[in-house]
Backbone as CSV, one residue per row, in Angstrom:
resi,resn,N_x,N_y,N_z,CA_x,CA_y,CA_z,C_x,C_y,C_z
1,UNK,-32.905,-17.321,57.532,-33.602,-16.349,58.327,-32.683,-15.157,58.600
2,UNK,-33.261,-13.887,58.746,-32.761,-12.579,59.116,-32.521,-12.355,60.253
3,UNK,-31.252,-11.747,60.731,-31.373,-11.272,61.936,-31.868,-10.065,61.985
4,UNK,-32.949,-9.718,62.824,-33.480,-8.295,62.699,-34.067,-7.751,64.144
5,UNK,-33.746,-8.787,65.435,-33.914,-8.336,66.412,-32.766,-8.288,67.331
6,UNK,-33.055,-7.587,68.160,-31.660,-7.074,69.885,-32.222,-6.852,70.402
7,UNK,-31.344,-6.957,71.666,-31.251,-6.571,72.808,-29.801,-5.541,73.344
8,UNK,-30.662,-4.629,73.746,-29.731,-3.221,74.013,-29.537,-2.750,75.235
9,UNK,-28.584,-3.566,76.380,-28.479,-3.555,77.955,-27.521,-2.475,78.271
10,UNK,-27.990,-1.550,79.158,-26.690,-0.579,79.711,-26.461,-0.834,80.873
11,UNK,-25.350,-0.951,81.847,-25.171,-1.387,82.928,-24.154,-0.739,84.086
12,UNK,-24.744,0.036,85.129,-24.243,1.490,85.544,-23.552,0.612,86.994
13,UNK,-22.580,0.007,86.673,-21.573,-0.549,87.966,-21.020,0.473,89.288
14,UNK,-21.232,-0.102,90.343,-21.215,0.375,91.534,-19.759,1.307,91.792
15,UNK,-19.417,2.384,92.408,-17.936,3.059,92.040,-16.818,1.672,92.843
16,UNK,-16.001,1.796,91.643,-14.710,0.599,92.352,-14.855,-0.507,91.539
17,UNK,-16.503,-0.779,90.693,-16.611,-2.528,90.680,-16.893,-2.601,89.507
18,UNK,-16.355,-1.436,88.493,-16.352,-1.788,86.997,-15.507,-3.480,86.528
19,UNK,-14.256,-3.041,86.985,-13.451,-4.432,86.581,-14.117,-5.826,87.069
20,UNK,-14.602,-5.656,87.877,-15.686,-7.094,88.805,-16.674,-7.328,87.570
21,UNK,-17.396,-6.105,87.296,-18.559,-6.086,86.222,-18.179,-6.843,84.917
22,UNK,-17.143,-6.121,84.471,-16.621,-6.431,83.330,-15.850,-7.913,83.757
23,UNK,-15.028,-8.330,84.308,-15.265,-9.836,84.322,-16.330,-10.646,84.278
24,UNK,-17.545,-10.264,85.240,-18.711,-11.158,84.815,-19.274,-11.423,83.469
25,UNK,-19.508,-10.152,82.587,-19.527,-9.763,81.179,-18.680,-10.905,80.405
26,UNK,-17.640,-11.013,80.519,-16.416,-11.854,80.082,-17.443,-13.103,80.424
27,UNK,-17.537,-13.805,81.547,-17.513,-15.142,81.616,-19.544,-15.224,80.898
28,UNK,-20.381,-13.904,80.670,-20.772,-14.597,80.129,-21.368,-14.967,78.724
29,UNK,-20.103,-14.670,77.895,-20.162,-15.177,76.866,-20.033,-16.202,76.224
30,UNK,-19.802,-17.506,76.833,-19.954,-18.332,76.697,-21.386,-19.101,76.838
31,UNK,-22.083,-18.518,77.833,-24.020,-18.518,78.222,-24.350,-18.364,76.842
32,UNK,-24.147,-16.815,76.292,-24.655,-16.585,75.339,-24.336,-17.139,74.453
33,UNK,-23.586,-18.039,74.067,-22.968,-18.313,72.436,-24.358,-19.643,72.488
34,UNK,-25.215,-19.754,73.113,-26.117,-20.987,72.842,-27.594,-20.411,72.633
35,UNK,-27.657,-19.026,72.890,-29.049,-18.466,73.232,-29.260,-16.764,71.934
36,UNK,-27.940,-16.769,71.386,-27.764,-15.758,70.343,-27.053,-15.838,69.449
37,UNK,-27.493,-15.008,68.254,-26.560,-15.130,66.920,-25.614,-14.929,67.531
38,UNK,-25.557,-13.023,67.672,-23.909,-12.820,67.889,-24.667,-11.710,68.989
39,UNK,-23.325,-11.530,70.204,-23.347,-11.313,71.674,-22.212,-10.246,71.447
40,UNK,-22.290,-9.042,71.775,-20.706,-8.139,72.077,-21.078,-7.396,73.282
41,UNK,-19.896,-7.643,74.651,-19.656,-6.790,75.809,-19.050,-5.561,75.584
42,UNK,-19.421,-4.480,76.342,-18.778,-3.271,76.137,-18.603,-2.170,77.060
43,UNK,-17.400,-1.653,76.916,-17.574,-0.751,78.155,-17.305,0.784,77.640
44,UNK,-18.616,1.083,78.154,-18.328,2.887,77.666,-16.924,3.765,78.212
45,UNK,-17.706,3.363,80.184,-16.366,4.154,80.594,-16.142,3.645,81.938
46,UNK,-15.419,4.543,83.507,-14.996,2.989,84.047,-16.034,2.362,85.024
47,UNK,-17.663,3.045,84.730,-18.911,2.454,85.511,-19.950,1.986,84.438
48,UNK,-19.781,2.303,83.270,-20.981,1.840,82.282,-20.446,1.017,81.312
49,UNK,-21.077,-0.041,81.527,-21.015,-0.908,80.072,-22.397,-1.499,79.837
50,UNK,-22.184,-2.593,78.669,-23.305,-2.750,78.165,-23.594,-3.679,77.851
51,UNK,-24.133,-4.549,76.480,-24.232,-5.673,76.227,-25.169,-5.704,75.212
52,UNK,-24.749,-5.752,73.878,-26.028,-6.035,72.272,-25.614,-7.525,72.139
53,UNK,-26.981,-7.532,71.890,-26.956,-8.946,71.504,-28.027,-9.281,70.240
54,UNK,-27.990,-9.968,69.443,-29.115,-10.449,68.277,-30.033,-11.484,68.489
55,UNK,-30.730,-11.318,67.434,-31.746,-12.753,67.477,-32.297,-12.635,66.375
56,UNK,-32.906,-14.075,65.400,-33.501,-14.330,64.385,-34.957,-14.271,64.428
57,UNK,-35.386,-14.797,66.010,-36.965,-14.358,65.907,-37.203,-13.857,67.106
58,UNK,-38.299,-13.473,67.229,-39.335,-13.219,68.715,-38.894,-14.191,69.962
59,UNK,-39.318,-15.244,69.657,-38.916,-16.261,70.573,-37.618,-16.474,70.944
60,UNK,-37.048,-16.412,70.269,-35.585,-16.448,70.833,-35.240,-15.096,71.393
61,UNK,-35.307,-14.494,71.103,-35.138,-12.981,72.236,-35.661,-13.327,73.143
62,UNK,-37.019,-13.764,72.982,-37.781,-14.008,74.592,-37.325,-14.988,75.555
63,UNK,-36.388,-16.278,75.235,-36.009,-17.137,75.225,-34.952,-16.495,76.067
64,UNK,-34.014,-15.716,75.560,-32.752,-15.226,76.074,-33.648,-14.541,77.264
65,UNK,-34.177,-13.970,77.199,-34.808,-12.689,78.793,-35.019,-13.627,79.420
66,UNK,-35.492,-14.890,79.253,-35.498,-15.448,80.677,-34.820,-16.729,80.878
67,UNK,-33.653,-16.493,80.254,-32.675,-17.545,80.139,-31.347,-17.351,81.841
68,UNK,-29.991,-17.576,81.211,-29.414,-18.492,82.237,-28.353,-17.147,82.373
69,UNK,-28.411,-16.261,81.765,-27.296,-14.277,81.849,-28.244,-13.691,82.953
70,UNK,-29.349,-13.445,82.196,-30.637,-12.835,83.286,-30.728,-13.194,84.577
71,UNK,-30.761,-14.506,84.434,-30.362,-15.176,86.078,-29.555,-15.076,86.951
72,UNK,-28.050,-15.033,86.228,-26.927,-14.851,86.948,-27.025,-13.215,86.842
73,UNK,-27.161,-12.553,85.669,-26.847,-10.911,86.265,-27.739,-10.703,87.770
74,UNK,-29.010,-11.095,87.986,-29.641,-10.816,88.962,-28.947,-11.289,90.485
75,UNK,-28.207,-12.378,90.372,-27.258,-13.048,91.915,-26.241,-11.988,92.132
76,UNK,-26.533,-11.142,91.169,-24.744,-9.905,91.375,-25.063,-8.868,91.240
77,UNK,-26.491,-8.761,91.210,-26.987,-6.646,90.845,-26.611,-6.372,91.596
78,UNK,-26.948,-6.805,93.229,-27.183,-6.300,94.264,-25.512,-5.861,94.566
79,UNK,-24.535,-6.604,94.026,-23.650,-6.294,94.566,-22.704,-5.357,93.587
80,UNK,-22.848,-5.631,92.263,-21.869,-4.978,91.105,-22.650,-3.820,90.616
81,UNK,-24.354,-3.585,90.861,-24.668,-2.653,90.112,-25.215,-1.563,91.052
82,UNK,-25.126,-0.261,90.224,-25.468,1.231,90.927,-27.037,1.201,91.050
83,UNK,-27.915,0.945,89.891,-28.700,0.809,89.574,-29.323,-0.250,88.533
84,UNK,-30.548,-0.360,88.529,-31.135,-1.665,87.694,-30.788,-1.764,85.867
85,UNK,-30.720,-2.984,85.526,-30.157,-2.611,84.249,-31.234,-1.893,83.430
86,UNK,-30.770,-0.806,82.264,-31.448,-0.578,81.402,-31.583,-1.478,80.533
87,UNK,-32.185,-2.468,79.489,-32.923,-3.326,78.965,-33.863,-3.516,77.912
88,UNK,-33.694,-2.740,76.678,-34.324,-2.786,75.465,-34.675,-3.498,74.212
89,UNK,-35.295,-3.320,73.700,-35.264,-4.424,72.483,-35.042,-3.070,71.832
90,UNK,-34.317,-3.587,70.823,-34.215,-2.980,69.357,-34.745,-3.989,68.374
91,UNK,-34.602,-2.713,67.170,-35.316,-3.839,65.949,-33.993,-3.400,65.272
92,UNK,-33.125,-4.376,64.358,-31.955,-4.558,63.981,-32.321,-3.827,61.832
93,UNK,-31.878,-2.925,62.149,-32.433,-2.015,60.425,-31.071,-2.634,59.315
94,UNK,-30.215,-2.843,59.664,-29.006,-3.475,58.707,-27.772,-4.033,58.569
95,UNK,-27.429,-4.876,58.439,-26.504,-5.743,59.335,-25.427,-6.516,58.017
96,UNK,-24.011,-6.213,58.049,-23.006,-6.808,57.022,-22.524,-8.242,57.985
């Protein structure tokens, strides 16, 4: 099977609580290594980062949105984020 779907999260951390953010990011890649192909954290700059992630079908993307990241990002918006995450699907056009 192809990977040909994502998820495309931007995440606008509160001033001061990038490094807080970005540790959570860190711990949860290990969540993800059971719910996605492949998972990469990222940080634009020292309040935005992000989070792509893949998937082989529909269901498993859908699977991940209301899985066990989603859950925990939500116990810490209130406190690590500026605003709500941005949250997209992409459709994945070519992949080495």
């Amino acid at each position: 099977m192809a990977v040909d779907r994502g998820l495309l999260a931007t995440l606008k951390a509160k001033p001061g609580r990038g490094d807080e953010l970005a540790a959570f990011l860190e711990q949860g890649r290990a969540l993800a290594a059971a719910e996605t192909v492949t998972w990469y954290a990222f940080k634009i700059d020292d309040t935005t980062y992000g989070i792509f992630d893949t998937f082989e079908t529909e269901e498993a993307r859908q699977a991940h949105l209301a899985g066990q990241i989603p859950v925990a990002l939500g116990q810490v918006a209130a406190d690590l984020l500026a605003a709500d995450p941005d949250i997209r699907p992409v459709d994945v056009i070519a992949v080495t």
